[in-house]
Every structure is written in structure tokens, then in C-alpha cells.
C-alpha positions in Angstrom: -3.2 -10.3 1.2 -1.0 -12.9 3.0 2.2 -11.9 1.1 1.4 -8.1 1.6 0.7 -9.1 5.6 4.2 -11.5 5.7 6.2 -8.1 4.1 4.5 -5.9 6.6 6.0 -8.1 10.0 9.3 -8.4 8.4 9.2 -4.3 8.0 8.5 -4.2 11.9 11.1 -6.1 12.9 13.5 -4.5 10.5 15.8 -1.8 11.3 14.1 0.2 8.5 12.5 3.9 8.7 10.1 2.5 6.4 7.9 0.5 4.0 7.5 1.5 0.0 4.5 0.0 -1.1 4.2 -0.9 -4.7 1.0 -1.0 -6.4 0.5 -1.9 -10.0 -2.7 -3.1 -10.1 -6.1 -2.7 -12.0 -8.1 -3.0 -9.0 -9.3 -6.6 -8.0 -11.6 -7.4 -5.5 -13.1 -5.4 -2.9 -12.6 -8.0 -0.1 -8.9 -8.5 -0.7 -8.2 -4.7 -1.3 -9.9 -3.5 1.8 -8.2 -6.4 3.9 -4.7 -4.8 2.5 -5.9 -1.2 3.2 -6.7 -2.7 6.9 -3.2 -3.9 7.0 -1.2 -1.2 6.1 -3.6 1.3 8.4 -2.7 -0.9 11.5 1.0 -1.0 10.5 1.1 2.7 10.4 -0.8 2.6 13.5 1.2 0.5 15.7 5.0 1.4 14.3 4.4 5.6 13.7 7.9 5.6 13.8 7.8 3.6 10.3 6.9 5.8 7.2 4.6 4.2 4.8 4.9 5.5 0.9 3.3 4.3 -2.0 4.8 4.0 -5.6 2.0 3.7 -8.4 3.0 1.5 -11.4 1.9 1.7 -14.8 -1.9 1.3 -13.4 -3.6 1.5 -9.9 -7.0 2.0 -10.2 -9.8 0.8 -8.4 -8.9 -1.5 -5.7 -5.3 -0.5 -6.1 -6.1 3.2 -5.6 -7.7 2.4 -2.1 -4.8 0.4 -0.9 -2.8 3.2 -2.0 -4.3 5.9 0.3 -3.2 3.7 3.3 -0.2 5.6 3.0 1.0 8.4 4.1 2.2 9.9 1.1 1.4 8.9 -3.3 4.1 9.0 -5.4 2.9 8.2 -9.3 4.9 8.3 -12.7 3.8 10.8 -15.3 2.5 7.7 -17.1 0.9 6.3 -14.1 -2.8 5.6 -15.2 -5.0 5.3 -11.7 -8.5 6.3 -10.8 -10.9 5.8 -7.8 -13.6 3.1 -7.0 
């Protein structure tokens, strides 16, 4: 969560037109995935200027599906293996 919230400030005070956000990731904990979902909602909210994609690795699943519908947009390999909660 920390790292995730550190890469989001640096993305607002870059002169980016967005963030890619790359989950890989079995799922996890509830907590810690809805604290990242938080994170990336109120980045989207307060920089709309800022595009927010998300790349699925090899698994997002659980935990990482919901972070992953923070943004705007899912991109997933063919090979991708992901599923909800």
C-alpha cells in the first residue's frame, strides 16, 4: 500500500498524462487491496486530467482484480489468468 501510495504522488507531480498500474497478483488481503483501490479512486479523482490504466500480469485475481477496476480502462495478456472476489 505505502509503495503503491509513494508512486501515486510522484505521478501527480510528474509531467505525465498518466499512471499504468501493474498488477500481477493472486489476490492478498482484503484490507490492503481495498486500501489500494481507495488510492487509485482518489488519484483519479483529484488529477482527472491523469489517465489511470491497468496491465494484468500472468495472474490478478481476487484482490488484484479489485484494485484493477480502479482504473479507467483493463488491459490483460491472452494468458492473463484473473478472476473476481
Amino acid at each position: 500500500v505505502s509503495e503503491v501510495r509513494r508512486g501515486l504522488r510522484k505521478a501527480a507531480e510528474a509531467d505525465a498524462h498518466g499512471v499504468l498500474l501493474y498488477v500481477d497478483s493472486p489476490g492478498g488481503g482484503v484490507t490492503d487491496s481495498d486500501a489500494i483501490y481507495q488510492l487509485v479512486r482518489d488519484f483519479r479523482r483529484e488529477h482527472p486530467e491523469k489517465d489511470v490504466l491497468t496491465l494484468f500480469g500472468d495472474v490478478a485475481a481476487s484482490g488484484g482484480y479489485y484494485v484493477g477496476v480502479a482504473g479507467e480502462r483493463i488491459f490483460a495478456r491472452r494468458t492473463t489468468i484473473t478472476g473476481s472476489i
